[in-house]
C-alpha positions in Angstrom: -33.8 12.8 0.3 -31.6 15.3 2.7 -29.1 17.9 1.9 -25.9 15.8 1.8 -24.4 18.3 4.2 -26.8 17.1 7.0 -25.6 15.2 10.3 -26.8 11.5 10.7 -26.4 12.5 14.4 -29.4 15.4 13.6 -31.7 12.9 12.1 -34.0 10.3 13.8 -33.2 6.9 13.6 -33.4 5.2 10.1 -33.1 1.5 8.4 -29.6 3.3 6.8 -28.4 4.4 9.9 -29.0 1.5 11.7 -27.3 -0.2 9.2 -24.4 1.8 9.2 -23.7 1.2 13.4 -23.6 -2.4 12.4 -21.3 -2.5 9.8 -18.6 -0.1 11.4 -19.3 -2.3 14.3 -19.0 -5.5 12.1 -15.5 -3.6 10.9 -14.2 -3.6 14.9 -14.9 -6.7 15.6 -12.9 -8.0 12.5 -9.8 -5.5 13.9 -9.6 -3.4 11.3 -8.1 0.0 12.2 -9.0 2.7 13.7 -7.9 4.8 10.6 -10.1 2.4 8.3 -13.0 2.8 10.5 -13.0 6.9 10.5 -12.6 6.3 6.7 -15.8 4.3 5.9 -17.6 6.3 8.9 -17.0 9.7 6.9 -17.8 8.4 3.5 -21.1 6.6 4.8 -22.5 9.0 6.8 -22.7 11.8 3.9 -24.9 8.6 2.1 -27.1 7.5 5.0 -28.2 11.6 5.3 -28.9 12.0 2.1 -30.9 8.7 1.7 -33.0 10.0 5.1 -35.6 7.6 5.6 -35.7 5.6 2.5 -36.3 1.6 2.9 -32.9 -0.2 2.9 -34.9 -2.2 -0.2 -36.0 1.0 -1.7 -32.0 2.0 -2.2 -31.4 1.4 -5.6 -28.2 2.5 -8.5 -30.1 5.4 -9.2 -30.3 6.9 -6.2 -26.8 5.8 -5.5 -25.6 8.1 -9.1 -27.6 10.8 -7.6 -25.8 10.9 -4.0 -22.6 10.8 -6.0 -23.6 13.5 -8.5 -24.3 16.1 -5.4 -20.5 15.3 -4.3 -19.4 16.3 -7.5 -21.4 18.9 -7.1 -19.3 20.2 -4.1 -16.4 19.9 -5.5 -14.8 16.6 -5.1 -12.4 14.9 -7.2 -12.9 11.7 -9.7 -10.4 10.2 -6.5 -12.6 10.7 -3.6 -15.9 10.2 -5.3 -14.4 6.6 -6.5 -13.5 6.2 -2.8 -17.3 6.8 -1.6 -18.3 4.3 -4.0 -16.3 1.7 -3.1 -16.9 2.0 0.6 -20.8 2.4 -0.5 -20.3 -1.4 -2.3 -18.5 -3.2 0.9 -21.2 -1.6 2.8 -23.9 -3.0 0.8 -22.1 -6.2 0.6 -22.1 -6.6 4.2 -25.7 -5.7 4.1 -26.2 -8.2 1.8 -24.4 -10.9 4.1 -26.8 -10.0 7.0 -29.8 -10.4 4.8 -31.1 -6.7 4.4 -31.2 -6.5 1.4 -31.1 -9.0 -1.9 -28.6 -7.4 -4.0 -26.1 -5.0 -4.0 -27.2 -1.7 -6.1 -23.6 -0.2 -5.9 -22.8 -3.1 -8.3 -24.6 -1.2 -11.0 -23.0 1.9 -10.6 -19.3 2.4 -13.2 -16.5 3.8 -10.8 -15.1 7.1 -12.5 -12.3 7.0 -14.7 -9.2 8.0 -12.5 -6.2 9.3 -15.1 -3.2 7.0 -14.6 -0.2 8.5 -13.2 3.0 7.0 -13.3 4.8 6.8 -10.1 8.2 8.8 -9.7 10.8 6.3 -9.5 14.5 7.6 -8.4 16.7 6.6 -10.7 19.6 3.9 -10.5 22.1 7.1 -9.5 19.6 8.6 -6.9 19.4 5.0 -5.2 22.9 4.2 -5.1 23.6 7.8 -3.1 20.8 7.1 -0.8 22.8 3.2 -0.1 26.0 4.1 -0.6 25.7 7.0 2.1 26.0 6.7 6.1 22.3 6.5 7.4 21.5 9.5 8.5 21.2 10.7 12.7 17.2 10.4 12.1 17.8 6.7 11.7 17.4 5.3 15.3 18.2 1.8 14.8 21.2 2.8 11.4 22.1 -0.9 11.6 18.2 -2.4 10.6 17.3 0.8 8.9 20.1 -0.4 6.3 18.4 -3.5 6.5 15.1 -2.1 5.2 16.6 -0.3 2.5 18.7 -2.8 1.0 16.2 -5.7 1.2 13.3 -3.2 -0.5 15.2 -1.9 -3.1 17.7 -4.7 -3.7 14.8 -7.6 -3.5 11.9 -5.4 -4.8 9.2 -7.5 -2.0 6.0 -5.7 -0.3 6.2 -3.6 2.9 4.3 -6.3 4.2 6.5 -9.0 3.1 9.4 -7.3 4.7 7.8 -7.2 7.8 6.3 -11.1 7.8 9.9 -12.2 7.2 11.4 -14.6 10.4 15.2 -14.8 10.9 14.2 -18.4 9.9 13.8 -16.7 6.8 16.9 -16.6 5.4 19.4 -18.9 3.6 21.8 -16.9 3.8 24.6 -19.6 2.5 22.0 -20.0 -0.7 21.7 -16.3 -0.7 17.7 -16.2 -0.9 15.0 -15.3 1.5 11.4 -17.2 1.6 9.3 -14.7 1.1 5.3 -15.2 2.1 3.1 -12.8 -0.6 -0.3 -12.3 -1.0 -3.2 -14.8 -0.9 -0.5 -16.3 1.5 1.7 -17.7 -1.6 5.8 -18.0 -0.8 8.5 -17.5 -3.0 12.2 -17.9 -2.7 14.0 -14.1 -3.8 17.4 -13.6 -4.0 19.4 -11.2 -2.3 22.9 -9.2 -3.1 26.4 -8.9 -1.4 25.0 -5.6 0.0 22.2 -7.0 1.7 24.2 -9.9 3.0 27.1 -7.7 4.4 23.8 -5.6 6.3 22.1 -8.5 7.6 25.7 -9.5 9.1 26.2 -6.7 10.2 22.7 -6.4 11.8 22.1 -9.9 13.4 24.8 -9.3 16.1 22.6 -6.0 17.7 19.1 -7.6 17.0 20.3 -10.3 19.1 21.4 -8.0 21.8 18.0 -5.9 22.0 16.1 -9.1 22.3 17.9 -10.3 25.4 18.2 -6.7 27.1 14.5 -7.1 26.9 14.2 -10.4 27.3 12.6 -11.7 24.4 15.0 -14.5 22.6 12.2 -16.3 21.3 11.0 -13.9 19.3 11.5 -14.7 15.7 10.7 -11.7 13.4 13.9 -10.0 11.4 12.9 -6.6 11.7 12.4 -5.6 15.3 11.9 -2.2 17.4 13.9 -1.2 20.0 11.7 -3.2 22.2 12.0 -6.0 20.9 9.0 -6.5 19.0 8.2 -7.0 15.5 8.2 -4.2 13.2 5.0 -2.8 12.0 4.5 -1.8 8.3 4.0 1.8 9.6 6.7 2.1 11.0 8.9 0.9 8.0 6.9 4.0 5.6 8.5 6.3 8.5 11.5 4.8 8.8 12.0 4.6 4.3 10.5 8.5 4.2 13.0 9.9 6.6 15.9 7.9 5.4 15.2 8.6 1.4 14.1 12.5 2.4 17.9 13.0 4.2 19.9 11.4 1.4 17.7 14.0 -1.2 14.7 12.1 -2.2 11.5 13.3 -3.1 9.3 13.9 0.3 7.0 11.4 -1.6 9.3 8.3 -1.2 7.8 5.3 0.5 8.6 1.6 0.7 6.4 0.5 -2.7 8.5 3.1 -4.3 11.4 1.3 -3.8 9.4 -1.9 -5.1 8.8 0.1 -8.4 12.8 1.1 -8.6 13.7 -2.3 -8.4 11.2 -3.6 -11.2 12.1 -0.5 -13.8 16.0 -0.7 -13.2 15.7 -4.4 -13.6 14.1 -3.4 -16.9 16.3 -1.1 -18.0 19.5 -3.0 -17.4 17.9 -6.0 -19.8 15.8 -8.5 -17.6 13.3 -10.4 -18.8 10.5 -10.0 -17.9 8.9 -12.9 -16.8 11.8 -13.3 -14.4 11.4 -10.2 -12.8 7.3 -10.9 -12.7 8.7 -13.9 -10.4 10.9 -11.9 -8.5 7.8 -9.2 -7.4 5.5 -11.8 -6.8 2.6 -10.6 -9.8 0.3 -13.0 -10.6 -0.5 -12.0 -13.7 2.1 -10.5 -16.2 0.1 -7.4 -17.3 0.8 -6.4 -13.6 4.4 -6.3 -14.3 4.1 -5.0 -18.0 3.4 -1.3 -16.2 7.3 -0.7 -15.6 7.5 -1.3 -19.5 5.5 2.0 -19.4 8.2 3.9 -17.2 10.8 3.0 -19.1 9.1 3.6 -22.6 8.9 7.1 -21.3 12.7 7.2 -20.6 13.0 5.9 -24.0 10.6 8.4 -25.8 12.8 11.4 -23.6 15.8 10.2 -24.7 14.6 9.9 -28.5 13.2 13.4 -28.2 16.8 14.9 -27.1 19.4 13.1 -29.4 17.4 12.0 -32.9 17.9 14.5 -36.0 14.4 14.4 -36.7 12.7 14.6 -33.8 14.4 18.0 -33.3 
């Protein structure tokens, strides 16, 4: 075994190397991002130098604890060291795919406990100011940018799902948008007076961009100034400059909003099965973690006003 600090590129060609120009390969091919790629190249190259010239076969969970002991060693958090594991296990799982090796040794190795942090989440005030407010002059597009807001925080879907959603989409007489989640399962979510008076007041300028640029057919909601479908990325931007202008933390993204909706749902007395259909969740102990937010509210409020908790 090598010093982890050692350069792949400084070593002579090994099984692990090898290996690794496959799968980061394997990762183009299926068009995953450039910023994913860079990701699994820095974890994976620390690993493949410190393995050296060890047998693909030969790799096994105790080697594997001993490359991630030296990175504690270093200095790195429970957070990255749980990252380099889990890019170790998908690289070993495409490994096993390709028939290198007969079973994955990452498998057998317990990801560190990472403490769980609840996330910020601006309260009902904080939100109304941010809505209630002109859009700032770093909104390009004020009209959409509205859009985004009020269909994130007043529908509570996915970045993702904001940006999948067709003008076809909406029922706007029924007051509901289909929404398409993960593992490609749709929902119907309803939608407020706010976000209908922004969608009418939208629509009108959408259709106006797409024929300046000649592109009627195109059926996403959210588009650029191009006329193109909105990315995802460009939605974090677009929510992080908007919140940070109307006095948000700098930490504000488009899940945050997601959270909001879910705890001030809580808080104002949903159930909370209905509002586990609203997000989307699968599985209700997913939407049981705003009950933690707002038991912490509770708790606070207990610890200010009760006689005998003074």
């Amino acid at each position: 075994m090598r010093p982890i600090g050692d350069s792949p590129s400084e070593l002579p060609e090994t099984p692990a190397i090898t290996a690794l120009s496959g799968f980061l390969r394997a990762l183009m091919q299926r068009n995953a991002s450039l910023h994913t790629v860079r990701a699994y190249r820095t974890d994976l190259e620390g690993f493949v130098a410190f393995v050296g010239c060890e047998e693909l076969k030969a790799i096994d969970h105790l080697l594997i604890r001993a490359f991630l002991g030296q990175l504690y060693e270093r200095g790195l958090g429970k957070a990255s060291v749980a990252r380099s594991l889990s890019s170790l296990r998908s690289f070993f799982k495409w490994m096993g795919r390709e028939h290198m090796i007969e079973s994955n040794p990452a498998l057998l190795v317990a990801a560190p406990k990472l403490p769980r942090k609840l996330p910020r989440v601006p309260t009902m005030e904080e939100m109304n100011s941010v809505l209630d407010s002109e859009m700032p002059e770093e909104a390009a597009f004020a009209k959409r940018d509205r859009v985004i807001l009020e269909l994130l925080y007043g529908c509570g879907i996915r970045n993702s799902e904001l940006t999948g959603i067709n003008v076809d989409d909406l029922h706007k007489r029924q007051g509901v948008i289909l929404v398409r989640g993960k593992g490609k399962k749709q929902r119907m979510v309803p939608f407020g007076d706010s976000a209908q008076i922004a969608l009418h007041k939208y629509l009108p300028d959408r259709a106006r961009i797409l024929e300046q640029n000649k592109r009627t057919g195109e059926p996403a909601l959210l588009i650029n100034l191009r006329g193109g479908r909105l990315t995802s990325r460009s939605v974090g931007r677009i929510v992080k400059s908007v919140a940070v202008a109307g006095g948000l933390p700098t930490e504000v993204h488009p899940h945050t909003l997601r959270h909001a909706f879910g705890t001030h749902m809580l808080e104002e007395g949903a159930d909370l099965r209905a509002i586990q259909e609203l997000l989307g969740h699968e599985r209700l102990s997913t939407t049981q973690r705003y009950t933690q937010l707002t038991t912490k509210q509770v708790l606070d409020v207990y610890d200010k006003t009760h006689p005998r908790a003074k």
